[in-house]
GURO-362805 format. One line per 8 residues: number of its first residue (from 1); their letters; for each residue x, y, z of N, C-alpha, C. Coordinates in steps of 0.02 Angstrom, whole numbers. Each point is the difference from the previous one (the first is absolute). Example, Ala and Ser with C-alpha at 12.3 -4.5 7.8 and 13.67 -1.06 7.14 Angstrom:
1 = as = 660,-284,390,-45,59,0,45,60,0  -18,53,-36,42,59,3,-39,55,37
***
This chain:
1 = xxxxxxxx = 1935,751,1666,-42,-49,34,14,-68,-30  43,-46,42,-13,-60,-31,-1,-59,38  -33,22,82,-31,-55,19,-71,11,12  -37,-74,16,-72,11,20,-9,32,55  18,12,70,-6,45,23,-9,81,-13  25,2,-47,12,83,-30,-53,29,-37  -7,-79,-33,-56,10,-62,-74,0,34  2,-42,57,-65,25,25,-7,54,50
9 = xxxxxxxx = 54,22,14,-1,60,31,-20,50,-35  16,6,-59,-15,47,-47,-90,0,-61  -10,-51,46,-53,-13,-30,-48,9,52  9,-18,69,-32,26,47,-6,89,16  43,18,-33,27,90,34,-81,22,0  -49,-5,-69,-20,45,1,-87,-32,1  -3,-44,59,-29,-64,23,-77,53,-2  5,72,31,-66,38,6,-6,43,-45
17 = xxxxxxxx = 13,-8,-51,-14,45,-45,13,-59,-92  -64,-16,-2,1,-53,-53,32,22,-65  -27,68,-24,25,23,-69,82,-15,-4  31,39,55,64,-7,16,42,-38,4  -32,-77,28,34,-50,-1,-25,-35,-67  -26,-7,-29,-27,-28,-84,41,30,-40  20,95,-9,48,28,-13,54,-41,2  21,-45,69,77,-24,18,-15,-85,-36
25 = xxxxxxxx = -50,-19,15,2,-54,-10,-7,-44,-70  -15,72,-61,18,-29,-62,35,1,-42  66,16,33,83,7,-23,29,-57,45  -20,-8,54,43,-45,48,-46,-82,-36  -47,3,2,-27,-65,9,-45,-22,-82  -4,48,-51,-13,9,-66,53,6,-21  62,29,-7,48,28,-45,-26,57,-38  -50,33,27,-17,56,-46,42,55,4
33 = xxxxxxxx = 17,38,-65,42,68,12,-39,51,17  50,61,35,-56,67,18,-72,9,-20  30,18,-63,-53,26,-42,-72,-36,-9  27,-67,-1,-57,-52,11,-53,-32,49  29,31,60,-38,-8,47,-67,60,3  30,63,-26,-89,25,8,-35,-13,-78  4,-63,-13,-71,-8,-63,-30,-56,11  33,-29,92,-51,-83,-25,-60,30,25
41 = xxxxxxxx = -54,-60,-40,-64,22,22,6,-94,12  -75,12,36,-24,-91,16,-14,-33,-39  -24,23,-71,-21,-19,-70,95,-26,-19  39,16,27,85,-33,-34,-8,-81,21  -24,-3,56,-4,-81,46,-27,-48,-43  32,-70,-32,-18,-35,-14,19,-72,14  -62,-7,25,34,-96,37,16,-48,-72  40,-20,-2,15,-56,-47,-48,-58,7
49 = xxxxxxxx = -6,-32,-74,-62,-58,-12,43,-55,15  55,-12,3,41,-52,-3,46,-33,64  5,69,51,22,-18,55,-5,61,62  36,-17,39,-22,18,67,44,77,7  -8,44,-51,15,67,-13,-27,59,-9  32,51,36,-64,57,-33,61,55,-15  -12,29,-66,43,32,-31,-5,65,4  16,64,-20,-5,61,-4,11,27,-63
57 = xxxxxxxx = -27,43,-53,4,21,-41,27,51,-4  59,13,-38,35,79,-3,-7,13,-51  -60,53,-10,-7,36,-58,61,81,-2  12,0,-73,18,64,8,100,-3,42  12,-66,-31,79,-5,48,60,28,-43  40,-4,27,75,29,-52,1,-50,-50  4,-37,4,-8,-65,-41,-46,-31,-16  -47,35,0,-75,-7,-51,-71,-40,53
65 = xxxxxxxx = -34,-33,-27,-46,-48,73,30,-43,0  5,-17,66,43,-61,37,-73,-48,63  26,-30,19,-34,-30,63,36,-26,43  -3,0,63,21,-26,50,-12,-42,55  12,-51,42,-44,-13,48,25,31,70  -35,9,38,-27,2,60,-33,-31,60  36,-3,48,-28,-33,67,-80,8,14  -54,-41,22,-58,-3,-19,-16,60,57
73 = xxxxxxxx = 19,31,52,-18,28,45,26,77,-28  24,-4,-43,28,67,-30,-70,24,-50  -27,-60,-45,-31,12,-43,-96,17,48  7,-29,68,-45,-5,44,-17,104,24  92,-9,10,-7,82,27,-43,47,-75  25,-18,-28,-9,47,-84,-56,-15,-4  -70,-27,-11,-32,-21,-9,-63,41,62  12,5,55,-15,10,79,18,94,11
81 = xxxxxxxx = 60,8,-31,19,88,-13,-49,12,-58  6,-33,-61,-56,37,-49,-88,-3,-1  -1,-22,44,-73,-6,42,-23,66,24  42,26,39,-5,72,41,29,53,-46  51,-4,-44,33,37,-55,20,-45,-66  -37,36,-28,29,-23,-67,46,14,-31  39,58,2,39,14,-14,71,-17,55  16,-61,-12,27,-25,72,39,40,30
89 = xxxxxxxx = 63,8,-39,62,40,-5,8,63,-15  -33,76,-4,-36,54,-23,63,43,25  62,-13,-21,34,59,13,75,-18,-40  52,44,-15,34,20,-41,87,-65,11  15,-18,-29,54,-51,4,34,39,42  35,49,-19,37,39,96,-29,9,52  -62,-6,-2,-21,-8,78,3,-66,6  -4,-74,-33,18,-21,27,71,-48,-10
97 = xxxxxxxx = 31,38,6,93,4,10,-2,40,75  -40,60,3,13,44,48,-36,-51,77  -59,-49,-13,-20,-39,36,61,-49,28  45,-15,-59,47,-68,12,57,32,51  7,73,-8,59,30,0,-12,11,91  -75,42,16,-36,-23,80,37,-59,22  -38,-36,-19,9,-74,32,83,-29,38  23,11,-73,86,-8,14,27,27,51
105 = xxxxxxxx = -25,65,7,38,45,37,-20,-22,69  -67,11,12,-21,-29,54,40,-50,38  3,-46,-67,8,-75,28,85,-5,36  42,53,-61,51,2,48,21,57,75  -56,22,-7,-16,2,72,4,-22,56  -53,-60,-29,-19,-34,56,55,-53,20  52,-22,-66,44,-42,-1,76,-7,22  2,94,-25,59,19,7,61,-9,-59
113 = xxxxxxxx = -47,-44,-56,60,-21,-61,-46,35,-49  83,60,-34,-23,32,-33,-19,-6,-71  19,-60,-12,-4,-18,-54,-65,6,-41  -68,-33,47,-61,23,5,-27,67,-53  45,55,23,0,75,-31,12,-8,-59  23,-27,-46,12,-15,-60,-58,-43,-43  -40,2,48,-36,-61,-50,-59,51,-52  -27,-37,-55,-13,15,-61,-60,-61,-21
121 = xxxxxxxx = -53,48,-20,-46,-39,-41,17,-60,-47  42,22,-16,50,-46,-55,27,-71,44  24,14,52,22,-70,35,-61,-18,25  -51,15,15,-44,-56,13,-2,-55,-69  -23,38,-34,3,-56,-96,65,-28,3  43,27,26,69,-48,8,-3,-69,65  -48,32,29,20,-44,47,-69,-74,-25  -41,37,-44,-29,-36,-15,25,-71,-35
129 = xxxxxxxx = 37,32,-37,35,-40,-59,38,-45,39  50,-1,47,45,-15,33,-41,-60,50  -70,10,1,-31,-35,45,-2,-55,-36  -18,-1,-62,-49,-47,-50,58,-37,-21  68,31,-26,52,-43,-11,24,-39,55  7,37,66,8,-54,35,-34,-67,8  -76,14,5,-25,-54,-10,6,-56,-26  23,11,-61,3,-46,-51,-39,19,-63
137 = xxxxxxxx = -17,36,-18,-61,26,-55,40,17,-37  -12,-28,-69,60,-14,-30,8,87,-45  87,30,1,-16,56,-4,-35,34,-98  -13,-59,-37,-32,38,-55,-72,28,19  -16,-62,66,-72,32,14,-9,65,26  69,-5,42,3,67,66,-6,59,-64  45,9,-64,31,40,-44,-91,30,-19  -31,-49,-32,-69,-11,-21,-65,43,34
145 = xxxxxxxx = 5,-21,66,-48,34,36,32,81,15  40,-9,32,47,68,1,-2,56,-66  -4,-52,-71,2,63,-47,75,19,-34  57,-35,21,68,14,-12,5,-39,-64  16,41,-43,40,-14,-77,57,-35,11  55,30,16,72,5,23,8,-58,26  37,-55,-17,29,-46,50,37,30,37  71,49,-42,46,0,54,3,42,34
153 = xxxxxxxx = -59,41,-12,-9,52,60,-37,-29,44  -61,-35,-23,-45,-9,66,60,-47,43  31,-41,-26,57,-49,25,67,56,62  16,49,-39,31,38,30,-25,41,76  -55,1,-3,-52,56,20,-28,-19,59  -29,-69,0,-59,-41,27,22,-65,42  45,-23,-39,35,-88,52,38,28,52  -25,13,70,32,1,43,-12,-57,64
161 = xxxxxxxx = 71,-22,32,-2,-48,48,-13,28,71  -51,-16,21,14,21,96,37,-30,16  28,19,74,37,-48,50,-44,-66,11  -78,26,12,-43,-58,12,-4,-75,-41  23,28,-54,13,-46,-57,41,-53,-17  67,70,18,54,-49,7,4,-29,38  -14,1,62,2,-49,59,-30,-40,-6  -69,-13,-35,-40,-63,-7,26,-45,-51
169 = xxxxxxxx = 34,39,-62,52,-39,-58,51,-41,44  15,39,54,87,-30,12,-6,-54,71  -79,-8,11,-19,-60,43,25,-65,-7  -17,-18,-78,51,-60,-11,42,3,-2  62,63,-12,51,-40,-25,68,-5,74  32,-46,-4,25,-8,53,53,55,35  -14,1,70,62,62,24,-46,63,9  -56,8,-40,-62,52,46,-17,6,33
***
């Protein structure tokens, strides 16, 4: 996945069924790993005193507590799911791989590119990462929130270019 189309496609998949998409949506749009997605509770959410942020707390990470931020409508869903359940996320890191693994399949279904079939809990947090560097966020932060030790792995692992990208890079330069 590494355009916005894709990414909200995949964020839409599982539009009626909230657990499911919160499942998807805090690897794609948190950088959270598997394992990490079933322990947020709404008590992780913390708006910053200093600016216009609201962070996520990863207790319990490979790389010890970390924090992250998050899109305010993400932290809206989390907040709105642990209302009705508290236990937001109440089921086993392979189910939800086996959730991601649905989706994909589906999706290349519906698409016809199989590539889809391949996809992995793991590339959403990739695609996360890939989002935030594109941006511009500078990558010690991306490394930071993410939880990555490793320069040259997360470096190896994580910096990838879309086409979308390159084409907006290669706007200026002449002969594009």
């Amino acid at each position: 996945m590494t355009t916005q189309k894709e990414i909200h496609r995949v964020i839409e998949f599982y539009d009626e069924q909230p657990i499911r998409q919160l499942a998807i949506r805090l690897p794609t749009e948190g950088g959270l790993r598997g394992e990490e997605t079933t322990r947020v509770t709404k008590d992780d959410i913390k708006e910053s005193d200093e600016a216009d942020l609201i962070y996520l707390k990863i207790r319990e990470a490979k790389s010890g507590r970390r924090k992250t931020v998050i899109p305010k409508d993400l932290a809206r869903q989390i907040r709105t799911v642990a209302d009705l359940k508290p236990n937001l996320i109440d089921v086993t890191t392979r189910t939800v791989q086996n959730w991601v693994t649905e989706m994909g399949e589906e999706i290349a279904e519906e698409t016809g590119e199989e590539d889809w079939k391949l996809l992995s809990a793991h590339d959403l947090r990739r695609t996360w990462c890939t989002k935030m560097i594109q941006s511009g966020v500078p990558s010690d932060n991306v490394k930071e929130f993410g939880g990555w030790k490793d320069h040259e792995t997360f470096k190896e692992h994580y910096f990838q270019v879309s086409d979308e990208q390159i084409a907006k890079q290669l706007q200026s330069v002449d002969g594009f």
